[in-house]
N, C-alpha and C positions, 0 to 999 in steps of 0.2 A: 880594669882588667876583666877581659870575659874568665867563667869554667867554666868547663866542659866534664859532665862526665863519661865515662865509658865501660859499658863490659862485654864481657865476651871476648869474639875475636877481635872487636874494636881497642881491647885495652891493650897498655904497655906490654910489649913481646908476644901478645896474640898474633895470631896466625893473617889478620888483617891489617895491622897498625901501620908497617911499612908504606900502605897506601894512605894513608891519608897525610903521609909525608909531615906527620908531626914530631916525630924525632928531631929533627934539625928548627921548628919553629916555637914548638911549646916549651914548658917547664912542667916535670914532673912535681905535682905539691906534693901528693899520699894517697896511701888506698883510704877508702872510708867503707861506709853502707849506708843503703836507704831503707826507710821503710814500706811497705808496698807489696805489690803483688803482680807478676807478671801472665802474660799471655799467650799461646798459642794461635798467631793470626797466620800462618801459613811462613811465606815465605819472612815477614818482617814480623820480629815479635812485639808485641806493645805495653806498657806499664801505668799502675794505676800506683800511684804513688800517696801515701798518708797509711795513718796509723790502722784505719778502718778498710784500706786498699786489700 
């Protein structure tokens, strides 16, 4: 089984999810968290993920 994770408007009932038409294909497991640090790259944000991220 793949996961996937997602935030933002990519997550469950965000403003985007409808589009990736995973409603009807996925299963929701839970929310969690990562450790990391995100990015401002313009249009697409990027993540550096680990403890030291």
């Amino acid at each position: 089984m793949e996961r996937f994770f997602f935030y933002g408007t990519l997550r469950r009932g965000g403003r985007f999810h409808h589009q990736l038409r995973l409603a009807n294909r996925a299963r929701f497991i839970g929310e969690d968290r990562v450790a990391g640090r995100l990015y401002d790259c313009g249009p697409w944000p990027a993540a550096l993920f680990g403890s030291g991220g």
